[in-house]
C-alpha positions as CSV (number, residue, x, y, z in Angstrom):
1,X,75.5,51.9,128.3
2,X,76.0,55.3,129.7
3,X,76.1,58.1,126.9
4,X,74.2,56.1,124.8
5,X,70.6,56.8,125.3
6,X,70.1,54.4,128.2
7,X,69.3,55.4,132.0
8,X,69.5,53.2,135.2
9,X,66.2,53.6,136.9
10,X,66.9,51.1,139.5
11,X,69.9,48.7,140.5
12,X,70.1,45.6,142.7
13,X,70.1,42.0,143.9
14,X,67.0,40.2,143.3
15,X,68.1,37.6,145.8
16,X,67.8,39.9,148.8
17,X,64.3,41.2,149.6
18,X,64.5,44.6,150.5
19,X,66.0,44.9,146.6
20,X,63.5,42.7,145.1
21,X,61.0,44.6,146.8
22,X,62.5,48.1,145.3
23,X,63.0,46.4,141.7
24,X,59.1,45.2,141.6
25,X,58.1,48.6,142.6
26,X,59.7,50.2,139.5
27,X,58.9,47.5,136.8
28,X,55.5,47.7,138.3
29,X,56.1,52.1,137.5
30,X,57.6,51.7,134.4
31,X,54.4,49.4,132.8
32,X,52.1,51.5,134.8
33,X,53.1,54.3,132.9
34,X,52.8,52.7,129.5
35,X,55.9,51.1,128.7
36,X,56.8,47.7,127.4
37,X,59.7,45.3,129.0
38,X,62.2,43.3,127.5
39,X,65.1,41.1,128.7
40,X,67.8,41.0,126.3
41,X,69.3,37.1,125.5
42,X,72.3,36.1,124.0
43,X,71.8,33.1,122.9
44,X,73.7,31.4,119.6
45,X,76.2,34.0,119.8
46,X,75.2,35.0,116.0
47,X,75.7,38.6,117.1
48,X,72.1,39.5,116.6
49,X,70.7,41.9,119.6
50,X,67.7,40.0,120.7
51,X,65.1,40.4,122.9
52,X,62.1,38.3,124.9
53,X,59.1,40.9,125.8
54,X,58.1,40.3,129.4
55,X,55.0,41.7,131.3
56,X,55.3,40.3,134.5
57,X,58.7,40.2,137.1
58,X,58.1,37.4,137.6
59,X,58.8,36.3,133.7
60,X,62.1,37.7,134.1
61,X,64.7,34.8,133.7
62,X,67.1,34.9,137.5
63,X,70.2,35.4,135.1
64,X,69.0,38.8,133.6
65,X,71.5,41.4,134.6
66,X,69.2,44.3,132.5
67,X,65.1,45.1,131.9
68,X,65.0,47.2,128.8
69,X,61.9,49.8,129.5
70,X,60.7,51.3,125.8
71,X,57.8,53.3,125.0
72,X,54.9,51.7,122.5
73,X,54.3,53.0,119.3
74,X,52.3,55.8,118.9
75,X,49.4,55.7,116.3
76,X,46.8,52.9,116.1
């Protein structure tokens, strides 16, 4: 959602290879440099925000229309 904290790093359709091929390359970034993944679900409609970590592109269900990209917790 614009103005609210989040930033598009990459758009496009999966289901045509020169996309898919842009989209891998910056999930592939984005853990590189330390952050997790998450796919947000809506599933029950309870109107809970959930989430399903993912660490692969491969994991990432075909209906996903976002990957959420967060930093991990500092500390140990």
């Amino acid at each position: 959602m614009p103005g609210k904290g989040e930033v598009v790093l990459a758009e496009g359709d999966p289901k045509l290879s020169e996309d898919e091929e842009r989209l891998v390359e910056e999930f592939r970034r984005q853990l590189d440099a330390g952050m997790w993944a998450a796919v947000p679900i809506t599933e029950g409609g309870s109107g809970r925000r959930e989430a399903i970590m993912v660490q692969d592109y491969a994991e990432i269900p075909p209906e996903t229309e976002r990957v959420i990209f967060f930093p991990r917790a500092a500390g140990g």
